[in-house]
Biopython code that builds the backbone (N, CA, C, O; Angstrom):
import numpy as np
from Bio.PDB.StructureBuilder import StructureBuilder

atoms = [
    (1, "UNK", "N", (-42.275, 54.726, 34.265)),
    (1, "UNK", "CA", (-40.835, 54.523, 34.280)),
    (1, "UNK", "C", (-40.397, 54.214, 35.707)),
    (1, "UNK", "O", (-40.711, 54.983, 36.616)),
    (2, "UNK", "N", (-39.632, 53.039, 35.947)),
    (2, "UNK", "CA", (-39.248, 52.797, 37.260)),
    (2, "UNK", "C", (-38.092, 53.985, 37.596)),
    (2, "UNK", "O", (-37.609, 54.838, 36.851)),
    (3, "UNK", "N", (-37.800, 53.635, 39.296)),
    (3, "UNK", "CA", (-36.386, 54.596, 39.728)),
    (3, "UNK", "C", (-35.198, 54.172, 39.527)),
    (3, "UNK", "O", (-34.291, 54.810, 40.061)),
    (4, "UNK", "N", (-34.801, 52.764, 38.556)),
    (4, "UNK", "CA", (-33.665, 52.276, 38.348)),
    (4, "UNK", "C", (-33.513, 52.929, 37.264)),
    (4, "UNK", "O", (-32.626, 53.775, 37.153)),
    (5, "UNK", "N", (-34.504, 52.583, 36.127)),
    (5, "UNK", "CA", (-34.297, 53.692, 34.553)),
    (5, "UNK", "C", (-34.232, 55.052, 34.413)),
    (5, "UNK", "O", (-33.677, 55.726, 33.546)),
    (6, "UNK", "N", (-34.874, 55.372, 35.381)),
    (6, "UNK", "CA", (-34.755, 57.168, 35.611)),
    (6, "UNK", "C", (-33.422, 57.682, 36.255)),
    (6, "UNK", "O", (-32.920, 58.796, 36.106)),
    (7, "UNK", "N", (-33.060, 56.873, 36.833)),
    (7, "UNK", "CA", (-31.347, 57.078, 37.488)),
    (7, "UNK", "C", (-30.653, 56.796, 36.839)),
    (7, "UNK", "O", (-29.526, 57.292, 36.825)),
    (8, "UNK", "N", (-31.073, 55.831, 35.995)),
    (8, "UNK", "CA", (-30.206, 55.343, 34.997)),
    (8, "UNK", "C", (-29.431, 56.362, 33.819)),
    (8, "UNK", "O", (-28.264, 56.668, 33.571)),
    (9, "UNK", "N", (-30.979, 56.743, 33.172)),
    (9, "UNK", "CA", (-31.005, 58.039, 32.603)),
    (9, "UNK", "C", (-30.271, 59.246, 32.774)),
    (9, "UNK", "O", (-29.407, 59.750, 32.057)),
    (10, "UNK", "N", (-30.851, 59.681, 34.033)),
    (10, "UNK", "CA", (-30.048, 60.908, 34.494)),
    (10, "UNK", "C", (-28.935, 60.663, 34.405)),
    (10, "UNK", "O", (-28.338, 61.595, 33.865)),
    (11, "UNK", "N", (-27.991, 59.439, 34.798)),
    (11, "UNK", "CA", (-26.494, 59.407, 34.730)),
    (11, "UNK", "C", (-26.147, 59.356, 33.690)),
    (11, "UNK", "O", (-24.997, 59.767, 33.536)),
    (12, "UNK", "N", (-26.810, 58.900, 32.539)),
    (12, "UNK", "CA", (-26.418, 58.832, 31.109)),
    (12, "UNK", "C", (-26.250, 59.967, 30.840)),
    (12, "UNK", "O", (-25.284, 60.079, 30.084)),
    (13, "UNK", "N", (-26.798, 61.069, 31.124)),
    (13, "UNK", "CA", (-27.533, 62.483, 30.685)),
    (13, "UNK", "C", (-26.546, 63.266, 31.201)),
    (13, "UNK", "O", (-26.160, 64.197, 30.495)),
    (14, "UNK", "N", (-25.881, 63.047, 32.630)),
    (14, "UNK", "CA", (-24.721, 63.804, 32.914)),
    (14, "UNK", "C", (-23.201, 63.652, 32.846)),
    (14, "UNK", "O", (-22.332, 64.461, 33.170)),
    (15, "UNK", "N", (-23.053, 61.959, 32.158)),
    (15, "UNK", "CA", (-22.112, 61.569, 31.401)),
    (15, "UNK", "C", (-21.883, 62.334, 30.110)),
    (15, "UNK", "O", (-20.987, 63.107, 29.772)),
    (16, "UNK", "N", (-23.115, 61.821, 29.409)),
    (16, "UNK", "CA", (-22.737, 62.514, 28.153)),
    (16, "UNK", "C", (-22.403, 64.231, 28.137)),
    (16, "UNK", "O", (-21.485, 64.855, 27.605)),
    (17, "UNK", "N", (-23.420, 64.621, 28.855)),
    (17, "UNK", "CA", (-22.799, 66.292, 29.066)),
    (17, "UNK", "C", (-21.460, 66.479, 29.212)),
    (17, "UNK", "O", (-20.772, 67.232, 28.522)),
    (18, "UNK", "N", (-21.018, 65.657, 30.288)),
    (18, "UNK", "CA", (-18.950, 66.025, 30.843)),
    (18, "UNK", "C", (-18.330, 65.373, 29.822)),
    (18, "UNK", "O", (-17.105, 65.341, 29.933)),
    (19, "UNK", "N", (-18.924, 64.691, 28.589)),
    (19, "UNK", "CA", (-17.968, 63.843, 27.676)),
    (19, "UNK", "C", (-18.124, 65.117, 26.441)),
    (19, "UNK", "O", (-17.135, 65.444, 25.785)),
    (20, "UNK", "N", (-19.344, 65.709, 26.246)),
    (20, "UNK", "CA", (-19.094, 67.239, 25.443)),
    (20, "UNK", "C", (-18.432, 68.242, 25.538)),
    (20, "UNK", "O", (-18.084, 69.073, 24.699)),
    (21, "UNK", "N", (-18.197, 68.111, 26.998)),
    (21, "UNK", "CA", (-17.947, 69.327, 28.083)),
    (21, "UNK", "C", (-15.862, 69.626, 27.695)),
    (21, "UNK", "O", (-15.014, 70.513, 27.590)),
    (22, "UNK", "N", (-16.025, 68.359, 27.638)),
    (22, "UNK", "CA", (-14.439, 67.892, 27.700)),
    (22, "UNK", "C", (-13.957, 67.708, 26.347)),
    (22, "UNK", "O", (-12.734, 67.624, 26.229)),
    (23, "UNK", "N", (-14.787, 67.616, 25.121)),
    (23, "UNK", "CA", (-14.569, 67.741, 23.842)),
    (23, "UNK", "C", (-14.589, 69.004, 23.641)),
    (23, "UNK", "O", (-13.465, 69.401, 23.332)),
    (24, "UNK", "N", (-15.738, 70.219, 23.694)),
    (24, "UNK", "CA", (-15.260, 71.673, 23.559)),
    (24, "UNK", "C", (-14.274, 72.449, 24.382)),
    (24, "UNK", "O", (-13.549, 73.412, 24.129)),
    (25, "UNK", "N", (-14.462, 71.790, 25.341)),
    (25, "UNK", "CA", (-13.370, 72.434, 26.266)),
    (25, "UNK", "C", (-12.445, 71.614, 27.349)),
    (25, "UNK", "O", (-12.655, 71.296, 28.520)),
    (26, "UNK", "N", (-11.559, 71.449, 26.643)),
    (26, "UNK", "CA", (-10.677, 70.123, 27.336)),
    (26, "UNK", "C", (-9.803, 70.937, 28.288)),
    (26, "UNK", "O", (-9.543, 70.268, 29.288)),
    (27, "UNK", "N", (-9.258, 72.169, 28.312)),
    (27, "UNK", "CA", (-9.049, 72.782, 29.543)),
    (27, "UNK", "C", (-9.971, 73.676, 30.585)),
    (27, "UNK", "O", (-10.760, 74.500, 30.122)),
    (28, "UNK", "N", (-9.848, 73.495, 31.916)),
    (28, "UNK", "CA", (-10.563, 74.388, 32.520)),
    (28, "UNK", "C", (-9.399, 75.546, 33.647)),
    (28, "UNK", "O", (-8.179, 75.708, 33.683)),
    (29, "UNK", "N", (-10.405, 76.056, 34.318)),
    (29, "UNK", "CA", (-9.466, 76.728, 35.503)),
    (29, "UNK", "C", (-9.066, 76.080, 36.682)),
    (29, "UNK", "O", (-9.755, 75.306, 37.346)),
    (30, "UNK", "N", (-7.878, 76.451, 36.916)),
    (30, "UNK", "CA", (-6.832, 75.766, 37.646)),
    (30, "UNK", "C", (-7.396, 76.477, 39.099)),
    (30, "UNK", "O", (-7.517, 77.678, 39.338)),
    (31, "UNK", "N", (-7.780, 74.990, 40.224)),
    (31, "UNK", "CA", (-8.319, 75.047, 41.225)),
    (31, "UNK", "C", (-7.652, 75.744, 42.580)),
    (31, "UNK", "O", (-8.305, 76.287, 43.471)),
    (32, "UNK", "N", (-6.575, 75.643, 42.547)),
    (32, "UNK", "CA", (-6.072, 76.529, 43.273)),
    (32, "UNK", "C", (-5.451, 77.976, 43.164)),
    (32, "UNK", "O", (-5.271, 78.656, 44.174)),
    (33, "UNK", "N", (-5.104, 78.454, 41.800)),
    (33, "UNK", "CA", (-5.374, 79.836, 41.806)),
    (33, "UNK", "C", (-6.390, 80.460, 40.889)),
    (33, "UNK", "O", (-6.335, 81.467, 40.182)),
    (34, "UNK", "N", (-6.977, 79.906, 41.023)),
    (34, "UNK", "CA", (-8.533, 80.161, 40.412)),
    (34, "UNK", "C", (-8.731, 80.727, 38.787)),
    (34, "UNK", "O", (-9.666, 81.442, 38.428)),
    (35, "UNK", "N", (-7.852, 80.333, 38.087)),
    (35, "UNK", "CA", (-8.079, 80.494, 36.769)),
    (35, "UNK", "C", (-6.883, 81.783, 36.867)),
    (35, "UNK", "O", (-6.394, 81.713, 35.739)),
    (36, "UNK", "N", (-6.383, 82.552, 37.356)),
    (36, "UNK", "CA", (-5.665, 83.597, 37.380)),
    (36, "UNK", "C", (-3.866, 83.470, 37.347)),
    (36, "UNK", "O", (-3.182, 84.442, 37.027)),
    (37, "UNK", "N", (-3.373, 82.387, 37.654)),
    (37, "UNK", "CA", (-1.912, 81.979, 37.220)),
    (37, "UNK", "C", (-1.178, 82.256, 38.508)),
    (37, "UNK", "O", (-0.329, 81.477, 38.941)),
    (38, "UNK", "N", (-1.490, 83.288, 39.067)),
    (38, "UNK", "CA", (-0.499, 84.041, 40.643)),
    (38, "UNK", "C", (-1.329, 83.755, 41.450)),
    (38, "UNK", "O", (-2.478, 83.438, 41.140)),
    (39, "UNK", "N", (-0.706, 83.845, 43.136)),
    (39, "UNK", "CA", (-1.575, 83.973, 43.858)),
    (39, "UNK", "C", (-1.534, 85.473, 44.374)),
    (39, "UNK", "O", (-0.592, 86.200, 44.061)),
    (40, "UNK", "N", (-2.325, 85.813, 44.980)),
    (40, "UNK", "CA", (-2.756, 87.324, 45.383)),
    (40, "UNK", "C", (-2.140, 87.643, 46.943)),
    (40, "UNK", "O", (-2.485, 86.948, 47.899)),
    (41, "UNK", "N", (-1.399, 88.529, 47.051)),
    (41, "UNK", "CA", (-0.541, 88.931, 48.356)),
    (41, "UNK", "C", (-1.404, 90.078, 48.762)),
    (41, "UNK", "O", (-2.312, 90.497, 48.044)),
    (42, "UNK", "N", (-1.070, 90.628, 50.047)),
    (42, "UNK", "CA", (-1.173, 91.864, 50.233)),
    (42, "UNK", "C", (0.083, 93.192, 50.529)),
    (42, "UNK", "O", (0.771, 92.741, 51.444)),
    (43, "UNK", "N", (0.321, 93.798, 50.359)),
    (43, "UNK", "CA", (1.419, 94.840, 50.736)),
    (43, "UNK", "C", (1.198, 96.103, 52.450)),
    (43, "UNK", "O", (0.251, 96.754, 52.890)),
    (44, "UNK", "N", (2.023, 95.977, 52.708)),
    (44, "UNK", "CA", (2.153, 96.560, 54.243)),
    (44, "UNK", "C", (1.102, 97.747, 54.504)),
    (44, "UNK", "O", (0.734, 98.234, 55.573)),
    (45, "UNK", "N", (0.709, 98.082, 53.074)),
    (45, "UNK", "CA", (-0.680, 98.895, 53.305)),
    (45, "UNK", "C", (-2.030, 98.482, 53.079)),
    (45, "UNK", "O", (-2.987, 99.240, 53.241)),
    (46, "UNK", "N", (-2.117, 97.387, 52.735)),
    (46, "UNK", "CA", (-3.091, 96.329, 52.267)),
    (46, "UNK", "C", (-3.449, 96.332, 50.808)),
    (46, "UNK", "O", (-4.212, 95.540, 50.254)),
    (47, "UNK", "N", (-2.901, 97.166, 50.351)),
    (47, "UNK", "CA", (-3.004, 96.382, 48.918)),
    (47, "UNK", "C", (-2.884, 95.656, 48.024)),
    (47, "UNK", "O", (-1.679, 95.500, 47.827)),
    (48, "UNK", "N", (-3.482, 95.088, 47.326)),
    (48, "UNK", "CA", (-3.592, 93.498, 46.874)),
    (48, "UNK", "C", (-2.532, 93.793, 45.394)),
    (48, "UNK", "O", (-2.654, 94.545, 44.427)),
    (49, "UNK", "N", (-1.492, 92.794, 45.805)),
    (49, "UNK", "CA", (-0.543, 92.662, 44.233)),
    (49, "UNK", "C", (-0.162, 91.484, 44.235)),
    (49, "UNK", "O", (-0.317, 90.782, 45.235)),
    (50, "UNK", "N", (0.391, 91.049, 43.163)),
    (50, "UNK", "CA", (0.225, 89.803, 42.753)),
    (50, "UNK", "C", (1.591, 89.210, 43.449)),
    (50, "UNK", "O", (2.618, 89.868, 43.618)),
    (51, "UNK", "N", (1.401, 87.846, 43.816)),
    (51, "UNK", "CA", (2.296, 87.200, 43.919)),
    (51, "UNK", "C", (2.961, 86.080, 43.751)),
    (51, "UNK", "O", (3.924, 86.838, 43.636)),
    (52, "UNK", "N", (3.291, 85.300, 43.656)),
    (52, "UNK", "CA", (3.932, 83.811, 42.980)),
    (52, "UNK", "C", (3.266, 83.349, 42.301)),
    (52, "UNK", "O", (2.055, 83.173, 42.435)),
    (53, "UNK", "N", (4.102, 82.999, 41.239)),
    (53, "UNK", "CA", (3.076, 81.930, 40.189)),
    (53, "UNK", "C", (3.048, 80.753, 40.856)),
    (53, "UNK", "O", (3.749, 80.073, 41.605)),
    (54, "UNK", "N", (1.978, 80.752, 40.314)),
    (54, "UNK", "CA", (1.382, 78.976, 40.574)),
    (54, "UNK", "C", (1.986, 77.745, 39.781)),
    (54, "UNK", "O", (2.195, 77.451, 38.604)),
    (55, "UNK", "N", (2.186, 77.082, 41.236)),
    (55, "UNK", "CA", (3.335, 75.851, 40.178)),
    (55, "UNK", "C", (2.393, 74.892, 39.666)),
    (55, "UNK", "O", (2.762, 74.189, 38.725)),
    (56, "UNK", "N", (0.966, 74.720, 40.243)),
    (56, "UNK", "CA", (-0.062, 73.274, 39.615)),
    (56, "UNK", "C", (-0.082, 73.857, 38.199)),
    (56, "UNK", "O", (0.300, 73.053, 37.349)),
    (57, "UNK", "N", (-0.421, 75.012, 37.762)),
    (57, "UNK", "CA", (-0.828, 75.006, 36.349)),
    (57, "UNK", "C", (0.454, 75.708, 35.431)),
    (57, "UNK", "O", (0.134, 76.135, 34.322)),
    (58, "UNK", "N", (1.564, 75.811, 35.760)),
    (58, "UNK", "CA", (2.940, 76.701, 35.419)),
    (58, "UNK", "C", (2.429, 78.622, 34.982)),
    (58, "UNK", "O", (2.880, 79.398, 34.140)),
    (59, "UNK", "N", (1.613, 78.732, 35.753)),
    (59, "UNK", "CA", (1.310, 80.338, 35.547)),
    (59, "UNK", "C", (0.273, 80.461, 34.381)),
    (59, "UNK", "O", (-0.309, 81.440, 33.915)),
    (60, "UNK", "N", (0.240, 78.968, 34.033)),
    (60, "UNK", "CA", (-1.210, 79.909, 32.796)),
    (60, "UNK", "C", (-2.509, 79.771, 32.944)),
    (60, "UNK", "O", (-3.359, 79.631, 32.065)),
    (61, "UNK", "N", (-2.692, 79.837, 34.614)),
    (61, "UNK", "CA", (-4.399, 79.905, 35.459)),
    (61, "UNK", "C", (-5.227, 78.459, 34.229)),
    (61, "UNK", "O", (-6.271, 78.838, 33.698)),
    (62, "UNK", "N", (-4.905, 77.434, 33.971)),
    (62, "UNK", "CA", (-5.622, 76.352, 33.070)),
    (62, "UNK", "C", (-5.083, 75.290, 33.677)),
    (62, "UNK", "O", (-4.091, 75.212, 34.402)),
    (63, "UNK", "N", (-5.966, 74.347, 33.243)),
    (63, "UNK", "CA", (-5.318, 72.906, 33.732)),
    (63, "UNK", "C", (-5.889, 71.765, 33.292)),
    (63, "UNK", "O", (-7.004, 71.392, 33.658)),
    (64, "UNK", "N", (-5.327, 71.295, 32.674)),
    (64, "UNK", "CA", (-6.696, 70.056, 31.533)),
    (64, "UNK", "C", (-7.777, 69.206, 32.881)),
    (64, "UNK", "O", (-7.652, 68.862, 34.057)),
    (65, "UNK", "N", (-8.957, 69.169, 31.666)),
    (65, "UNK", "CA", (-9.730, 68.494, 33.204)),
    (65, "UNK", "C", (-9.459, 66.938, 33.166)),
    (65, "UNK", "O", (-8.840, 66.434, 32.229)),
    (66, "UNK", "N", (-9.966, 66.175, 34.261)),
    (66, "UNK", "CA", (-10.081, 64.758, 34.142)),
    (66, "UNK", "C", (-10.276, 63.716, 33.410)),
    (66, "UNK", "O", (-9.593, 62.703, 33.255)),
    (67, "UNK", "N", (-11.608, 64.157, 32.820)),
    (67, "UNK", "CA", (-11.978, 63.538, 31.960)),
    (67, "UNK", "C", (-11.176, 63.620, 30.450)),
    (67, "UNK", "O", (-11.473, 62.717, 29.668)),
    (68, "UNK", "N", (-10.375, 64.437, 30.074)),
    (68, "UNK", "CA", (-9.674, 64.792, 29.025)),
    (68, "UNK", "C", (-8.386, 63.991, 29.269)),
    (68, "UNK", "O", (-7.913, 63.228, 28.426)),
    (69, "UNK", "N", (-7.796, 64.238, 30.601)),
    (69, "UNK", "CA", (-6.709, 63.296, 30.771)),
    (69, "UNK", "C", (-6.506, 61.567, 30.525)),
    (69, "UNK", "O", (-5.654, 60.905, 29.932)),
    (70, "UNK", "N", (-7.699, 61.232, 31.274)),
    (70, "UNK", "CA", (-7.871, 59.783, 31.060)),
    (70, "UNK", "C", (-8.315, 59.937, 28.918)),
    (70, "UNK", "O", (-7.736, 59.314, 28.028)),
    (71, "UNK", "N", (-8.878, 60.433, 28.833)),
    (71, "UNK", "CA", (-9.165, 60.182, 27.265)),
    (71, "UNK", "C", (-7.834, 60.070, 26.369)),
    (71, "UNK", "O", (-7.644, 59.244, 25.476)),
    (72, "UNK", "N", (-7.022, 61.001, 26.766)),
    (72, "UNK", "CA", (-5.236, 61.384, 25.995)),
    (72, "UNK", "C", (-5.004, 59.683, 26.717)),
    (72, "UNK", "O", (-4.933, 58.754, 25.913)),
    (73, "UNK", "N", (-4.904, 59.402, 28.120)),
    (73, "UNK", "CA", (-3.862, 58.484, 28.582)),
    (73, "UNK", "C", (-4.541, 57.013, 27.738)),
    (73, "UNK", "O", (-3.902, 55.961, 27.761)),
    (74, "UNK", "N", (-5.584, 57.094, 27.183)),
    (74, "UNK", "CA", (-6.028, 55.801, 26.910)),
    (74, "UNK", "C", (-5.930, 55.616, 24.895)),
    (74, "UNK", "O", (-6.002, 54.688, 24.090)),
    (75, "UNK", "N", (-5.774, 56.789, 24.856)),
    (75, "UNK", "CA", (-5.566, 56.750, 23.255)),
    (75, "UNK", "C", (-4.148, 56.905, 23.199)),
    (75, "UNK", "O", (-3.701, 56.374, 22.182)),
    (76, "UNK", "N", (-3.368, 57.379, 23.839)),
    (76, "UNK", "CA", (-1.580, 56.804, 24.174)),
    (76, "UNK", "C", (-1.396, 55.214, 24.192)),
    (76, "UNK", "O", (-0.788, 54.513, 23.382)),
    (77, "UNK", "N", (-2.103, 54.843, 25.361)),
    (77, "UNK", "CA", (-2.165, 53.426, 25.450)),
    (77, "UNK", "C", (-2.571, 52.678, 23.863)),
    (77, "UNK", "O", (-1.923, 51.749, 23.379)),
    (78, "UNK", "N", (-3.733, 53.295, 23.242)),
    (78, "UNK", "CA", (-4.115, 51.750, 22.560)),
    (78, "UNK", "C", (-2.942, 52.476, 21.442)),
    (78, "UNK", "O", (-2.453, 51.614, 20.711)),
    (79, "UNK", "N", (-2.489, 53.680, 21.221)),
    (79, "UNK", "CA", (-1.603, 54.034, 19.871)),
    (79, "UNK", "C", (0.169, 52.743, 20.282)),
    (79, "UNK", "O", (0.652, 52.179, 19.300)),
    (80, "UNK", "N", (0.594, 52.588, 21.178)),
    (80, "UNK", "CA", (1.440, 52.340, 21.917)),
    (80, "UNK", "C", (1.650, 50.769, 21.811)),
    (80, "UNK", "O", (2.704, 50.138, 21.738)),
    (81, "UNK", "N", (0.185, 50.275, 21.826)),
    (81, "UNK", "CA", (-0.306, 48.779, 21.474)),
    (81, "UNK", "C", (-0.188, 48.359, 20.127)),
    (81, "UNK", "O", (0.249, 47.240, 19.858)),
    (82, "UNK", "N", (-0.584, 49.259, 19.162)),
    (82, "UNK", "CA", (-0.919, 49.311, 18.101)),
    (82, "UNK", "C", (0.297, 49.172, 16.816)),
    (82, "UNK", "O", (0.179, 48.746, 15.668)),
    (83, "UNK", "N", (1.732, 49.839, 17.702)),
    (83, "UNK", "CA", (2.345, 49.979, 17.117)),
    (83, "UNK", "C", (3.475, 48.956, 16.669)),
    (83, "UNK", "O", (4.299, 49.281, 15.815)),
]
sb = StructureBuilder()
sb.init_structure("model")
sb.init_model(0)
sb.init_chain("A")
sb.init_seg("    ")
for serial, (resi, resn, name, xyz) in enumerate(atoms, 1):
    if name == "N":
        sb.init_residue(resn, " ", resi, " ")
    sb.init_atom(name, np.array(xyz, "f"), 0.0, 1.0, " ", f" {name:<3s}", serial, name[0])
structure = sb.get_structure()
């Protein structure tokens, strides 16, 4: 097997994985407060309590991934065409 088909491969192989990935699970955790919705403060004695929700995901620590987005924006598109 040459190194063009074997690269080839592998990219097929980790396409199709993120195209499953994104069919069972079309949301993931939201990158800046880490799946948790608030971000984490400390208090004048150092203890950790919660603080502001997070505006990227509106507080519910999720956030659809990429690949799910473009999939919705392109089946909008052809429904949109279609009609």
């Amino acid at each position: 097997m040459t190194l063009i088909a074997l690269a080839s491969a592998c990219l097929l192989l980790v396409t199709l994985g993120y195209v499953v990935k994104c069919w069972l699970s079309p949301f993931g955790d939201c990158r800046k407060c880490r799946g948790m919705g608030h971000a984490l403060t400390a208090d004048r004695k150092g203890k950790a309590k919660r603080g502001k929700d997070c505006r990227r995901c509106r507080a519910t620590g999720k956030r659809i991934r990429v690949g799910r987005h473009l999939y919705n924006a392109s089946r909008r598109t052809y429904r949109a065409g279609t009609r």
